[in-house]
N, C-alpha and C positions, 0 to 999 in steps of 0.2 A: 600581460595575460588577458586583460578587460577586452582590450583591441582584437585579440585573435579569438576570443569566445564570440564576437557582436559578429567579424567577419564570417563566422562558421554559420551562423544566424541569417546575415544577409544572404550567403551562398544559397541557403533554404527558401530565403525569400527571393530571390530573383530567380530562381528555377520557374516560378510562378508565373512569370512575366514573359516566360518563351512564347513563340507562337506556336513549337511543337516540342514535344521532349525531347531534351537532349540524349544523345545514347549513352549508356553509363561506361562503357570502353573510349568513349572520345573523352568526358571530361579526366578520365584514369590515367589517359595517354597522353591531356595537356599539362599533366604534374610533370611529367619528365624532363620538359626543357627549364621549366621555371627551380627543378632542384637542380640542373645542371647553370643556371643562371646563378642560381645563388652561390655553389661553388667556386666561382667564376669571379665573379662579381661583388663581394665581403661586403663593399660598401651599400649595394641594394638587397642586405640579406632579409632585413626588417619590413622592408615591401612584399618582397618575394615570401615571405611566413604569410603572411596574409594574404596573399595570392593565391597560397596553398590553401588556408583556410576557408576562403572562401569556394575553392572547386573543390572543398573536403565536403561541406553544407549541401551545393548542387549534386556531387556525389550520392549522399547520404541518402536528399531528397527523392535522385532520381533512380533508386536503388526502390525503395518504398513503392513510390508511385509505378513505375514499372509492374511492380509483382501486383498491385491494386489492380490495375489496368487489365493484365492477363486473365484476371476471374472474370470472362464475361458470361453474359448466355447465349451459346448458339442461337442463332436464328430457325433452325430446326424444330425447337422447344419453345420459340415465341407461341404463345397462343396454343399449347397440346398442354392435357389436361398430364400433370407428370405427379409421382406420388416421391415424398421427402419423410428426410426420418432425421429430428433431432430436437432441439432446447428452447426454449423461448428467452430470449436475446433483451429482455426490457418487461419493465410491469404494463399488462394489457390496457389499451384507455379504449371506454368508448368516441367512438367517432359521428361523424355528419350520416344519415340517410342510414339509420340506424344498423348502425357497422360496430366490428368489435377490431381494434387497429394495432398490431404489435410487429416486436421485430425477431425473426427466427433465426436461430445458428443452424444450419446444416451441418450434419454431418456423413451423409448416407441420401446420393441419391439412388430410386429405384427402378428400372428399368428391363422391362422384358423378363422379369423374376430374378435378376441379379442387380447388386448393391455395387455400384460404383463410389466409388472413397472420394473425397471434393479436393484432394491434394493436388489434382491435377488443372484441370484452368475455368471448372462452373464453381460458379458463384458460392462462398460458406458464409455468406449472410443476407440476406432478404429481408423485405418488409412487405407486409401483408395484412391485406383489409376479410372479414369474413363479415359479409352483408349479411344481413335480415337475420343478425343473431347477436344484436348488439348488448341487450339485455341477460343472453345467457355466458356462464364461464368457459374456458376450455379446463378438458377434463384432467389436467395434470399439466405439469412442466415440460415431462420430454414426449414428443408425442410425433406421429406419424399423419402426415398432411396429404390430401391430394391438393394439388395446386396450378392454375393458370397462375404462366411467368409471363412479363416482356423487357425488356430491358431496360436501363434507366432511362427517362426520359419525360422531357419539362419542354414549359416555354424557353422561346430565346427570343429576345427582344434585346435590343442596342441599352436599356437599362431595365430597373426591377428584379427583383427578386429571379433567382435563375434556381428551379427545384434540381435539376440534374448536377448542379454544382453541388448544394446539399445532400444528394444521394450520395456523393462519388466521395465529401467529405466525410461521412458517416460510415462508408465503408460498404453502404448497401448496393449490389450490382446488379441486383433484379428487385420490381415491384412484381404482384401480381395479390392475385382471390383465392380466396380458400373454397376450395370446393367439399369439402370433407376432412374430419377430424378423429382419431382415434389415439388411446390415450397408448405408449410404447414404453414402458417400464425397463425396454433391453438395451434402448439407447446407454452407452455408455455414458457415463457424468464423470468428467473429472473436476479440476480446480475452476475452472470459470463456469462452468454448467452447478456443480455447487454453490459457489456464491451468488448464481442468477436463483437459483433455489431459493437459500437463504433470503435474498432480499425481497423474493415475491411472498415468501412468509412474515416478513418482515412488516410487509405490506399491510396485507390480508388481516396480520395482529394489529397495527396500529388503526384499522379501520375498523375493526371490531368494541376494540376500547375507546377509541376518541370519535368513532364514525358518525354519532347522534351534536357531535357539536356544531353549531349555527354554522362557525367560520371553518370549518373541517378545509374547504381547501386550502385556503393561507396556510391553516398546520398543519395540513400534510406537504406542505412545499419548504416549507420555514425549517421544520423538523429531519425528511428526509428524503429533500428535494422532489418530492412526486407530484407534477402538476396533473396528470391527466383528471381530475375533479375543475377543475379551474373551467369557471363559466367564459363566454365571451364580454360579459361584462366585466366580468377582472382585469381581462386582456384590454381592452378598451380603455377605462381608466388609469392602468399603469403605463399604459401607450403614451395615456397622455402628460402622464404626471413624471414621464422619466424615472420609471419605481422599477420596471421593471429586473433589475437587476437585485431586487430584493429576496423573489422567488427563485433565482438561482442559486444556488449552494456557490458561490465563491467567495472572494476573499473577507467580505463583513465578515461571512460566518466563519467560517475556517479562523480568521485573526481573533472573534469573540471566543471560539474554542479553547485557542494557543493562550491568551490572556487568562482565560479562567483556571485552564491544568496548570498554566505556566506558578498564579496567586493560590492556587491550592498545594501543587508540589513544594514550591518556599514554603508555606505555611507545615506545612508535615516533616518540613528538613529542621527549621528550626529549632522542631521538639525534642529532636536527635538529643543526644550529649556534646557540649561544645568541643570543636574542631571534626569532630565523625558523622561526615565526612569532610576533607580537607574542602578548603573554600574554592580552589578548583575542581575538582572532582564534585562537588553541588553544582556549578552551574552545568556541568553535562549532566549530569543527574535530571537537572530543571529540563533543560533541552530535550534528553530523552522522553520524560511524560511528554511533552507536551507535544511531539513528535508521534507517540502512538494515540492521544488522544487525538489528534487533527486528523493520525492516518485511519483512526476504526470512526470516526465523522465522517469522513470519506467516504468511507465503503459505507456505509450505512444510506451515506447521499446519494449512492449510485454509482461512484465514480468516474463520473460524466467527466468530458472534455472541460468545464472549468472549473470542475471542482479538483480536478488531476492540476490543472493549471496553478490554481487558490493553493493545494499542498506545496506543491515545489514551492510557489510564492514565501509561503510561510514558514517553511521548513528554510530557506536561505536567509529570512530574516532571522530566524533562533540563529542562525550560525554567526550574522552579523553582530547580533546582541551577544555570543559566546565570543568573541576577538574584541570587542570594545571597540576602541577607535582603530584599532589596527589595519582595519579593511571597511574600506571607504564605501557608502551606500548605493554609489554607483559602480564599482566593482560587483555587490552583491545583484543590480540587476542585472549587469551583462551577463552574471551567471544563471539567473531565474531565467531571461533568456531562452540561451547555450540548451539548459537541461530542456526545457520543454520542448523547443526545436528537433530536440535530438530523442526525448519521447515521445514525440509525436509532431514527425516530419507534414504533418499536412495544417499544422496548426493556424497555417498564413492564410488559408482561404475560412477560416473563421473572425465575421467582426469582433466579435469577443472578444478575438486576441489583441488584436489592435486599438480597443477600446480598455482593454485590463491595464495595459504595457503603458497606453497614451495616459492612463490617470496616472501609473504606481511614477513615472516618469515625470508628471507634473507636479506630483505632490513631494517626492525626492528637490525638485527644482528649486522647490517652495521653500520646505522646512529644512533644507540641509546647511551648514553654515550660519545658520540665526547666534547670534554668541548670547541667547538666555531664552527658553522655551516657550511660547506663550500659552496662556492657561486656557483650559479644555473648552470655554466657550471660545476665543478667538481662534485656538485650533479650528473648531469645527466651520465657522466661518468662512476663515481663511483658505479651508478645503475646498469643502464646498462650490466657492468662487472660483478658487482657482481648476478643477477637475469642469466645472462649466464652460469656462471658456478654454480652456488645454484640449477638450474634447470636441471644441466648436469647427476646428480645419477636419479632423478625423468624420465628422458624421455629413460634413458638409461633401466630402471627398467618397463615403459610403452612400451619397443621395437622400440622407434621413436631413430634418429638419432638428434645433435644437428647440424645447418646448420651454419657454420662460419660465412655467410652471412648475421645468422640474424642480430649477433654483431654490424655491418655496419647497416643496415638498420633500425633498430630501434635506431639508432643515431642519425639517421636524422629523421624520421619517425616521434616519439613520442614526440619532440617539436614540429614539423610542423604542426601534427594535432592538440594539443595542441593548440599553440599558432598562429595559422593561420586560419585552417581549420574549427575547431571546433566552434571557436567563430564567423569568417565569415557566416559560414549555418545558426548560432542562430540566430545574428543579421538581417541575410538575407531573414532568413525566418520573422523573425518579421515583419520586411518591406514589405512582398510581402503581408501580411496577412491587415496589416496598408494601404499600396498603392499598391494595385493590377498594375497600370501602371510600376509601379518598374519591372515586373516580368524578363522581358526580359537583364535588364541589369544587374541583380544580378544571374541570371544564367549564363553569360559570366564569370561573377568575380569565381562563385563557381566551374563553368569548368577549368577555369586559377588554381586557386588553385588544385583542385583535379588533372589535369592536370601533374604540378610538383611532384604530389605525387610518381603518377603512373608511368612517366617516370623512376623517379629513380629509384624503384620499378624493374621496365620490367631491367635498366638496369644492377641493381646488381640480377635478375635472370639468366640472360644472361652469366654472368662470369662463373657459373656452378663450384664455389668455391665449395671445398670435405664439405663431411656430416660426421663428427663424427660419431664412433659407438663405442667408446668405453665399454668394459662389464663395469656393475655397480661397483666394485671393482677399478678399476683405475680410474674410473667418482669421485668417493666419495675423491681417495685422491688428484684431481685434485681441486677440489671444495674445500677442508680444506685449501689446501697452497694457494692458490687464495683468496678466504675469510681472513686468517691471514694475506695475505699481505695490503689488504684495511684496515684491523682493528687495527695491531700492531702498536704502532706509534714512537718503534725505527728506525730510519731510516737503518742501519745496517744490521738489521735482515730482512727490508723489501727486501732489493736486495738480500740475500740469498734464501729468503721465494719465493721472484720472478722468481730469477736464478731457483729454485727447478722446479717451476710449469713448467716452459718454458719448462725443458727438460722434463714434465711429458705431459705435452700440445704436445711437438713434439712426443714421443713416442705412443702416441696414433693416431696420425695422419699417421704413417708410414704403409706404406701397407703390410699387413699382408701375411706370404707364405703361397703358393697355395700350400697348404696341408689340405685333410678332415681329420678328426678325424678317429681314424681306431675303427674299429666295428667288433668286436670277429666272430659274429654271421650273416648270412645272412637275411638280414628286407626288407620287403617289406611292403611300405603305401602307402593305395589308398586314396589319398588326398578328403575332402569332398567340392566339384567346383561345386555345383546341379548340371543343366543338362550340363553336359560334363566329362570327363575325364583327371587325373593324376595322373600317379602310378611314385612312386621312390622305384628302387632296389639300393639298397647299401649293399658292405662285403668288409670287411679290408677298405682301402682307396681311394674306388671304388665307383662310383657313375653315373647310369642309371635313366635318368627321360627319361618316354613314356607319349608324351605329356603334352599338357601346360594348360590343359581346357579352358574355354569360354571366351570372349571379346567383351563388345563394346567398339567403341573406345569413349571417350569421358565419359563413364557412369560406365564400372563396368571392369577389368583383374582379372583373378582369382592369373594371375602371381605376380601382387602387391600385392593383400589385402591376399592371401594365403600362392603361392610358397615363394616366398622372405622374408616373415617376419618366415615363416617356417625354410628353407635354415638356416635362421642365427641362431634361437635357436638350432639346432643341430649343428651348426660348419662348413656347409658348403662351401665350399671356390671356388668349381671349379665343372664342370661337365664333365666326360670324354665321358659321351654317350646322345646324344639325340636323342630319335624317336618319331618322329612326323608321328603319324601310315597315316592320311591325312588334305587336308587343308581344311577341315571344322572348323568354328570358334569356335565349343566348343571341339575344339581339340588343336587347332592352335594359340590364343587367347592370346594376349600380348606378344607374340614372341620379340620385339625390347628392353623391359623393359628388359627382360630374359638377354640379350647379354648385356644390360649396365652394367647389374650388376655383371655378373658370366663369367666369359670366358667357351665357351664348347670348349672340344677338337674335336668333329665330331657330323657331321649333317645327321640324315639317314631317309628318307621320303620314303612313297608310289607313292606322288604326288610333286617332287623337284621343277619340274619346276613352276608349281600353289601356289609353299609355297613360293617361290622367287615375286610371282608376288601378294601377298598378299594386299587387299585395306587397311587394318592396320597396314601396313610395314611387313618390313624381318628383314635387320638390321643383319643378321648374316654371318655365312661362307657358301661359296657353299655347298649343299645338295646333297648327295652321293644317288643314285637308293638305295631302300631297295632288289630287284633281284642281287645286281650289289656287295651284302656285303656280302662277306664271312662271315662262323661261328666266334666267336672269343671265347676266354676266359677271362674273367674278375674278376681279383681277383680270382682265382679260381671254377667261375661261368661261364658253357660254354652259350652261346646266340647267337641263331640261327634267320637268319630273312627271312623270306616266303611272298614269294605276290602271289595272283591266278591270278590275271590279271594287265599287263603293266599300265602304264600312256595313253597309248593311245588306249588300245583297249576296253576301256566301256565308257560311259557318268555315268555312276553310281561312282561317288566317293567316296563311303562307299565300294564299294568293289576292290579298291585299298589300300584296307588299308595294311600299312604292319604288320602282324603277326609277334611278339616274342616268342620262347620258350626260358626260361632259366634254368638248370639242374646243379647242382651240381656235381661231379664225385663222388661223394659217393651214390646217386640217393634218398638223403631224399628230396628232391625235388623239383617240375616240375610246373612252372607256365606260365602261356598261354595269352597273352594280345594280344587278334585278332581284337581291333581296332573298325569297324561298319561294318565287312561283314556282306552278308547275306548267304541265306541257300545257295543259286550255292556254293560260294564260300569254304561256310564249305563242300560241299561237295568233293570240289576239291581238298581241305586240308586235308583232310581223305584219299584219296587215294594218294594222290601224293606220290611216290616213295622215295623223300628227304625226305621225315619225317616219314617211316616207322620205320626207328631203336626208333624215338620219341616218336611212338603211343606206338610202345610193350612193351618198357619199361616200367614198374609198381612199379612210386618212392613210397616213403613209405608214401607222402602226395602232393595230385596234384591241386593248385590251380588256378582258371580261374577267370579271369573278363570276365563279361557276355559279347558278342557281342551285338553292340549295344545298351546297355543301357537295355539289357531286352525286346526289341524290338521283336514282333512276328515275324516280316521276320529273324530274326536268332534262334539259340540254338533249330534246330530242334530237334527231336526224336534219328534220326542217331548219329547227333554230340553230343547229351547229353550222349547216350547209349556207344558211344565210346570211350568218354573221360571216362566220371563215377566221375568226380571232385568231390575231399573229399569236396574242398571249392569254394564257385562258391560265388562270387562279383558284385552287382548292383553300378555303378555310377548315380544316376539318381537325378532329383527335387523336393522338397517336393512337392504333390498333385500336379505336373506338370500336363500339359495341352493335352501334349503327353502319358501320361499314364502308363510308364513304373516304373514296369516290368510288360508284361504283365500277368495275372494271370494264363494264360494256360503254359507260359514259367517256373514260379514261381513252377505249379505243375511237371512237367518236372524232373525240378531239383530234387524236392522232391520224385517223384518216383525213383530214381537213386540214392537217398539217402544222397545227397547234403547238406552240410548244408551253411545256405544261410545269406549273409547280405548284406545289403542296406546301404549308405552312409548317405540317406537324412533321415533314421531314426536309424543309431549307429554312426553318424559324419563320421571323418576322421580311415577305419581301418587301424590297426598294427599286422602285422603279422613277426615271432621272428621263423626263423626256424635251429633246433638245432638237437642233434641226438636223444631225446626225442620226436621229433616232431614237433607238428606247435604252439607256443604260439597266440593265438588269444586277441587283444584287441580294444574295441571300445573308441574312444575318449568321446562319453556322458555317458559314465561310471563314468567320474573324474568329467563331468561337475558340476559347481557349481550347488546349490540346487534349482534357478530361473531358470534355464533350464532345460528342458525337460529329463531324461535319455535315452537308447536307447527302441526306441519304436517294439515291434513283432508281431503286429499287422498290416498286410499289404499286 
């Protein structure tokens, strides 16, 4: 039975791994032969169940995902002001650029004075931003919207964080802005519009009575799971400390729940009359409390994806603890599993998932089979260790780094809140709820508590202990000798098994030489940062990044969520060239993250002095004038740097930018990153005398990134005629606000016989230039089959 629940499981999970969807009538039509196999065949009938199960899971998945898929939004309705009518979908957080950020359930879109029903194929859930009203509420739960929609859509880049994956798993099929709000009473509410009711009251109550405490957001997260209070400093420090799993409602909490109903139910049964009830009918008894107290935890928590996860989890352990030893602990996870899988078919494109499954799974490993249980400090230990490095192949395989920190800090951590924290808020709140006069001194006690959390917390972020990155290959055999030293229980072997891991533990800790991988071929990627710009030239073991694209601070660096987790899947180790064409922020954008993490060997700006004086840090080395740099050669690749005008003689900082050419000596060829001038400038770039031998050259393939983003004030007539670019490059935003490229620029190009690609609909390009020419490739080419491919229509 274990076997045919995991295959149903993996059938879910390797749906995921398509390049496109399977049709759900092909994987329906491949059962036929494999049950006429099994009839056939007796002695492969136990394969063949599993065969089935497995295209039962694919089935199931691609059954789900289908219908998901079908809710899109016209293109039609991209970008038209459209008016909706329904519920608000999540408690409202404020957001960045004083926004107010929630997620609506449609039910009633409105069009031409009639209400179309959303059963048909637009989108019934959305997420929407309502700017410059961050500070005020919306005026009710069900309400009627005017709204700017566009469809989902993120970066794509070859690694990093992928937001359209996150949309698509969340269920949302359109973003878009609130144009108008009015409050709609006639919306219909049934059971989920109710309980989204409920829990924003729920809200609004516990922020009324506990809202004056220090640590409010901890306890609003701890208690029922609502982080939108949650500073970036929170985030920051639990990033670093591996806590973050603290603030989500999963299995701690949910298991501290099941424990406490579980030690209060026994305690109320035993006062019974002895045998009433029989001593089997008590432990369902037990099971059942503690089954509705986990489930109305739940719903209080949100009933977010792990906290739905955390239920099943614990509700299959009550059943495991109801059979004894009868059903083996690994039985009860294939089932924990099976069910989740099978509530929520998309559950694979969540780390979480893989990160919940990869502990309950290590710590099963660990503690099952011990013939005498050890006591609750070497428990905790023993976890701990083991869930650290059990998790080390998984996070190593998801691109995150493992923090030695967390080691430490969920040492102290996950008793504390456990055995302090957790049970203090419950009781506390009970009290406050029982004797309203309590309020004020049970919020000093849950300050005091939460308090110590956080101190230690700030002060093991503060040591700034290294972050593992080992590749998944040394993670996996770091993890086996680790794991057999807790499990084997000759003592002999364990100090060998221990000795081994230490030196595989230090070996991967050691700092790696600053050497990049050498690259045959000269590549050039224009990284996809929407609005802004980052191209990386690399050949042999050479490496030029021109600019760092966008940043706020506080909210989004293209340098984190893009450059760096890029940087590392290719093997990046070092930067020998920076240019920073100017210091505009979506050029200039997480510069300080850039320097922690990568040493550059030089710093070459249009605008040194302004990039030094930056409101979101420098943090790097002196910045060399881009007038002031000789040509150089790099790897073989000569790179020329031009400015039309000094740092001090325009107030336009788009036309300081500094211009790169880079040519190969063989002259296959010639690419142009001129930054955000505009037309003076290109035209001063055309004539200017240093870059005549540049113009007349005619390599065998000449590629430019657009000036400015495709921006009308550049890529005149002159400079487009001039250059004749085989390949001409938009960095720009999906359905930005700014509008580029502009359409008159776009024909431009085209009349000149350009061919054209845009970032924010072919992702991150790749371009491979060889003595055949230019290999062209778009990253939503590979993207999985829930995202968008590259779009040409634009």
């Amino acid at each position: 039975m274990s076997g045919n629940l995991a295959a149903f499981a993996c059938g879910v999970i390797l749906l995921y791994t398509f390049p496109m969807l399977p049709p759900l009538p092909w994987l329906i039509a491949a059962a036929f032969p494999l049950v006429f196999s099994a009839l056939r065949v007796q002695r492969q009938a136990r394969l063949v169940v599993l065969l089935l199960c497995v295209l039962a899971g694919g089935a199931w998945a691609s059954w789900h995902v289908s219908d998901r898929l079908q809710h899109t939004l016209p293109a039609s309705l991209e970008g038209q002001v459209v008016s909706v009518s329904g519920y608000l979908c999540n408690i409202p957080v404020h957001g960045s650029f004083n926004s107010l950020r929630f997620s609506f359930c449609i039910t009633h879109w409105h069009q031409r004075d009639r209400s179309v029903d959303t059963a048909g194929e637009l989108p019934e859930t959305v997420r929407l931003a309502w700017y410059g009203d961050g500070e005020k509420r919306l005026p009710g739960h069900r309400l009627r919207l005017d709204v700017v929609l566009k469809k989902p859509h993120g970066a794509v880049n070859p690694a990093g964080f992928r937001y359209e994956t996150w949309l698509f798993r969340k269920g949302f099929r359109a973003t878009g802005t609130v144009r108008d709000v009015a409050e709609a009473p006639a919306v219909p509410c049934r059971v989920h519009c109710q309980y989204m009711a409920w829990r924003l009251d729920l809200a609004d109550s516990l922020a009324s009575v506990m809202g004056e405490a220090e640590h409010y957001p901890l306890l609003a997260s701890l208690l029922i799971g609502h982080r939108g209070d949650m500073t970036a400093e929170h985030w920051a420090v639990l990033k670093a400390t591996g806590t973050i799993h603290l603030v989500a409602i999963s299995g701690l909490h949910l298991g501290l729940v099941a424990i406490g109903a579980g030690f209060l139910a026994r305690r109320l049964i035993t006062a019974l009359p002895a045998g009433h009830p029989a001593p089997q009918r008590q432990r369902y008894l037990v099971l059942g409390v503690v089954a509705i107290a986990c489930l109305l935890y739940a719903l209080a928590a949100g009933f977010t994806v792990p906290t739905r996860r955390a239920l099943i989890m614990a509700l299959v352990a009550g059943w495991i603890w109801l059979k004894g030893r009868q059903v083996s602990a690994w039985h009860g996870l294939a089932l924990a599993l099976f069910l989740v899988v099978l509530t929520d078919p998309f559950a694979p494109l969540d780390q979480g998932f893989w990160l919940s499954f990869g502990a309950v799974s290590v710590l099963v490993l660990v503690f099952t089979g011990r013939l005498a249980p050890p006591t609750w400090l070497a428990a905790l230990a023993l976890s701990q260790a083991a869930v650290f490095v059990g998790l080390w192949p998984i996070l190593s395989v998801l691109g995150q780094g493992q923090p030695y920190s967390g080691l430490l800090a969920n040492l102290f951590a996950i008793p504390w809140v456990s055995f302090v924290v957790m049970p203090l808020l419950m009781a506390g709140t009970a009290l406050i709820w029982c004797l309203p006069v309590s309020r004020d001194a049970v919020l000093l006690i849950f300050d005091g508590a939460l308090e110590v959390l956080w101190r230690v917390l700030r002060w093991l972020a503060s040591l700034e202990l290294p972050v593992s990155r080992a590749d998944a290959g040394l993670a996996v055999i770091i993890a086996i000798a680790v794991l057999l030293v807790l499990m084997v229980p000759a003592p002999r072997l364990r100090v060998v098994l221990l000795f081994a891991g230490a030196l595989l533990l230090g070996a991967s800790s050691i700092r790696e030489p600053l050497a990049n991988p050498w690259v045959e071929q000269a590549e050039i990627r224009v990284w996809d940062v929407g609005q802004g710009l980052s191209v990386l030239i690399r050949h042999h073991d050479k490496v030029l990044l021109y600019d760092t694209g966008p940043a706020v601070p506080g909210v989004f660096s293209s340098v984190e969520s893009v450059l760096i987790p890029n940087f590392r899947r290719l093997g990046i180790r070092k930067i020998d060239t920076l240019v920073i064409s100017h210091a505009d922020s979506d050029h200039a954008g997480g510069l300080p993250a850039l320097f922690a993490s990568y040493p550059v060997g030089e710093v070459i700006s249009g605008e040194p002095e302004r990039l030094q004086a930056l409101d979101g840090g420098y943090g790097g080395p002196v910045p060399a004038s881009c007038n002031s740099s000789p040509p150089r050669t790099i790897a073989g690749v000569r790179v020329q740097f031009w400015q039309g005008i000094d740092a001090d003689q325009s107030d336009n900082s788009n036309d300081r930018s500094c211009v790169v050419i880079a040519m190969d000596p063989g002259r296959r060829f010639q690419v142009i990153l001129p930054g955000d001038i505009t037309a003076a400038i290109e035209r001063a770039m055309t004539a200017a005398p240093s870059l005549s031998r540049s113009r007349t050259i005619e390599p065998t393939a000449r590629i430019v990134v657009a000036p400015h983003h495709g921006s009308n004030t550049s890529s005149t007539a002159s400079w487009v005629e001039a250059l004749a670019p085989d390949w001409v490059i938009y960095s720009a935003g999906y359905r930005h606000r700014f509008g580029h490229p502009h359409p008159a620029v776009v024909d431009r190009y085209h009349a000149a016989g350009s061919q054209q690609l845009n970032t924010a609909y072919s992702g991150a390009v790749r371009l491979v230039l060889d003595d055949t020419g230019v290999r062209v490739g778009q990253q939503r080419d590979t993207a999985p089959f829930w995202i968008r491919g590259p779009i040409t229509d634009w």
